[in-house]
C-alpha positions in Angstrom: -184.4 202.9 77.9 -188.1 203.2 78.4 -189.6 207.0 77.8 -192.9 207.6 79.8 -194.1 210.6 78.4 -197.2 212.9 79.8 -198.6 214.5 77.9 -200.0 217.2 79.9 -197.4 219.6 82.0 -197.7 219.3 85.3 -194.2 217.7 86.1 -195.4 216.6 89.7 -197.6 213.7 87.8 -194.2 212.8 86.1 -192.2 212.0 88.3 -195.3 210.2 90.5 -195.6 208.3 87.5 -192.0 207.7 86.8 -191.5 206.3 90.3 -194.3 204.4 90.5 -192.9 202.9 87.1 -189.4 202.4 88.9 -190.5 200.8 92.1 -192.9 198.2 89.2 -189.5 197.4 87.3 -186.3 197.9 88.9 -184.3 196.5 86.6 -185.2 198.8 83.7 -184.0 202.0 83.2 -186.9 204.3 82.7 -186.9 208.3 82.0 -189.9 210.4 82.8 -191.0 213.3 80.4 -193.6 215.9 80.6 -194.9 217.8 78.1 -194.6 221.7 79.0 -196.7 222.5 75.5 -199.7 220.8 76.8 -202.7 221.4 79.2 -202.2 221.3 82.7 -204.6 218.2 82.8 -206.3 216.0 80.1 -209.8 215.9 81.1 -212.1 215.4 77.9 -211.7 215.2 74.2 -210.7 218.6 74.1 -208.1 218.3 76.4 -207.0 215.4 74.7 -206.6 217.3 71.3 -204.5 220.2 72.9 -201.9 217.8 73.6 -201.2 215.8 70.8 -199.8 217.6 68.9 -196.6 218.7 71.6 -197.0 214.5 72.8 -196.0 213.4 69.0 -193.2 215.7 68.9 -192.0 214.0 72.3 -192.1 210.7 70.8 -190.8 211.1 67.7 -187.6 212.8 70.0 -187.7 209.5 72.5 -187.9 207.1 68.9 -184.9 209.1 67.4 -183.2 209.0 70.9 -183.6 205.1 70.7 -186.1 203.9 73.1 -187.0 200.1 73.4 -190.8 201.3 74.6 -192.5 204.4 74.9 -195.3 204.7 77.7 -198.0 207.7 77.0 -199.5 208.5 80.7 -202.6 209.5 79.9 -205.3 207.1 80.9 -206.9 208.6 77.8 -204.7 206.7 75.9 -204.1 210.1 74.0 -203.0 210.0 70.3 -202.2 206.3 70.7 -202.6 205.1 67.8 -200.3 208.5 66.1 -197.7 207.8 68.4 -197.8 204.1 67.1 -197.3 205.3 63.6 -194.0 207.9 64.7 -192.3 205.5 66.7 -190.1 202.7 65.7 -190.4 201.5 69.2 -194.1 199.7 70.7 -195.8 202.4 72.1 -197.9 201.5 75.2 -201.2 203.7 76.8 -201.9 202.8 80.2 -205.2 202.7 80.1 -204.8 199.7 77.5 -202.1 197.9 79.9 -204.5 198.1 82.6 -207.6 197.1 80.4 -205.9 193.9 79.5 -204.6 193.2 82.8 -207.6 193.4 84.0 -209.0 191.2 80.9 -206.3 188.9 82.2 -207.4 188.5 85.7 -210.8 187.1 84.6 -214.5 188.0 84.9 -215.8 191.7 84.1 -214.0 194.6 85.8 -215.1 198.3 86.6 -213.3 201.5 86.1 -213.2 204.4 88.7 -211.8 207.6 86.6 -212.1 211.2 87.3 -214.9 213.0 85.8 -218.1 212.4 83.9 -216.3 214.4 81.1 -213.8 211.4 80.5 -216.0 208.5 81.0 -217.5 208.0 77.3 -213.6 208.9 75.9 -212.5 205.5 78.7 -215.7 203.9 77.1 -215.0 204.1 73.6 -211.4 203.0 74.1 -212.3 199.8 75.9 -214.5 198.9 73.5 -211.7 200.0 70.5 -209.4 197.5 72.3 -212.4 194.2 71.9 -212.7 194.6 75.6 -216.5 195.7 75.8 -217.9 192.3 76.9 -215.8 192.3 79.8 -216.7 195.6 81.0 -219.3 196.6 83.6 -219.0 200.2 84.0 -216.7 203.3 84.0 -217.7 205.4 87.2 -216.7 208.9 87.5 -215.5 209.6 91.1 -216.0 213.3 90.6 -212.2 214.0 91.2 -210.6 216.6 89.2 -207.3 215.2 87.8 -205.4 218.2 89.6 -207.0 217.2 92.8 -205.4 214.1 92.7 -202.3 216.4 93.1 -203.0 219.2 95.2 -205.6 217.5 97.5 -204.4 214.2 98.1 -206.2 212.7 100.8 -209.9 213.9 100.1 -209.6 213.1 96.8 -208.3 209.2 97.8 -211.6 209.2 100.4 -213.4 209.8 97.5 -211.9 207.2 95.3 -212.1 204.8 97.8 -215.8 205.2 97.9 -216.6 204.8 94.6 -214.4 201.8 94.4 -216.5 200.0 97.3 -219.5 201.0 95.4 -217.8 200.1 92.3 -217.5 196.0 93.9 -221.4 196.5 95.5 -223.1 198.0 92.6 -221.5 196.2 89.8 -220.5 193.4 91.4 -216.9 192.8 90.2 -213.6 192.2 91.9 -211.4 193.7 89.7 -211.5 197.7 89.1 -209.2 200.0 87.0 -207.8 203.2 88.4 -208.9 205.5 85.5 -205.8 208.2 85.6 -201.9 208.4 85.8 -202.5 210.3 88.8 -204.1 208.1 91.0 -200.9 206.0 91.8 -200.6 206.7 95.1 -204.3 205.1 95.7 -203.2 201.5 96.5 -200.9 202.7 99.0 -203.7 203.7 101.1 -204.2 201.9 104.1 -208.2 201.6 103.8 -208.3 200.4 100.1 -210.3 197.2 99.9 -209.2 193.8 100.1 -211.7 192.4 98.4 -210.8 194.3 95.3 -208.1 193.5 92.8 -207.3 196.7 92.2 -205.1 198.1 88.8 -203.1 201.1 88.0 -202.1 201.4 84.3 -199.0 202.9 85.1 -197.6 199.9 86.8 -199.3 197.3 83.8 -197.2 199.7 81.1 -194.0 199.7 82.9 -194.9 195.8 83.3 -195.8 195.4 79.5 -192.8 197.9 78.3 -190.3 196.2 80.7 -191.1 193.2 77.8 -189.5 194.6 74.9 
């Protein structure tokens, strides 16, 4: 069993992530939980420090339950490194799958994330994880995280854009989807071919599906 935990508590971005994590790996069992003690959305650091504290409590429950891998869906990577020292499982962020994958793929990538609020928390991380050389930028696309939810398509037009800018202005053909919530993004028809596009969700289930 796989736990993908959220740590924030809006349940819809659970069970987005949690099927996008089923549809990656089939074959694995995966559970879905959501944290109902922590902010609606993780945007900034203090966001981020609101919901530790209910996301540890989750993974220590999902360690004691006997998971083989715990995914935290936050591409803030929240508390990683905590969680890592609960568990007795690997404990996977999905902004770190996706940051490797991309790593993987070759050449520098981009990252198109929500607001201007989480772009030095995505930069800090990257460059935590020995991945600064490969990094060109993190570009906010001015989407809220909730928008992702309760707007859908504007706030995909909006992605889109600043992932086309993303490949022009930077010049890279890989780019990062900098939230849990955007999994839905490269489903839309318009999303760029000439992009290699990645969505830490589906790297974590990838990387958990592993262990």
């Amino acid at each position: 069993m796989i736990v993908l935990i959220n740590p924030n508590s809006t349940a819809s971005m659970t069970d987005a992530m949690l099927r996008t994590a089923r549809d990656t790996v089939p074959t694995v069992h995966f559970d879905g939980w959501t944290s109902q003690d922590g902010p609606p959305a993780i945007q900034g650091a203090e966001d981020g420090a609101l919901a530790e504290v209910p996301l540890l409590r989750l993974v220590q429950r999902a360690s004691d339950e006997g998971a083989t891998a715990i995914i935290i869906g936050c591409f803030d990577d929240t508390a990683l490194d905590a969680a890592r020292r609960v568990a007795r499982c690997p404990v996977i962020g999905i902004g770190q799958a996706a940051y490797h994958l991309a790593a993987v793929a070759g050449g520098r990538f981009s990252v198109v994330t929500t607001l201007d609020i989480s772009v030095p928390i995505l930069r800090a991380n990257i460059t935590a994880y020995g991945l600064a050389g490969q990094l060109a930028r993190v570009r906010a696309s001015g989407v809220p995280v909730l928008a992702l939810e309760q707007d859908g398509a504007t706030a995909t037009r909006q992605v889109l854009a600043e992932l086309r800018t993303a490949a022009i202005e930077d010049d890279v053909e890989t780019v990062v989807l900098g939230c849990g919530g955007m999994v839905d993004i490269l489903a839309a028809p318009d999303l760029p071919k000439t992009l290699r596009v990645i969505d830490g969700v589906r790297a974590a289930a990838a990387f958990a599906s592993q262990f």
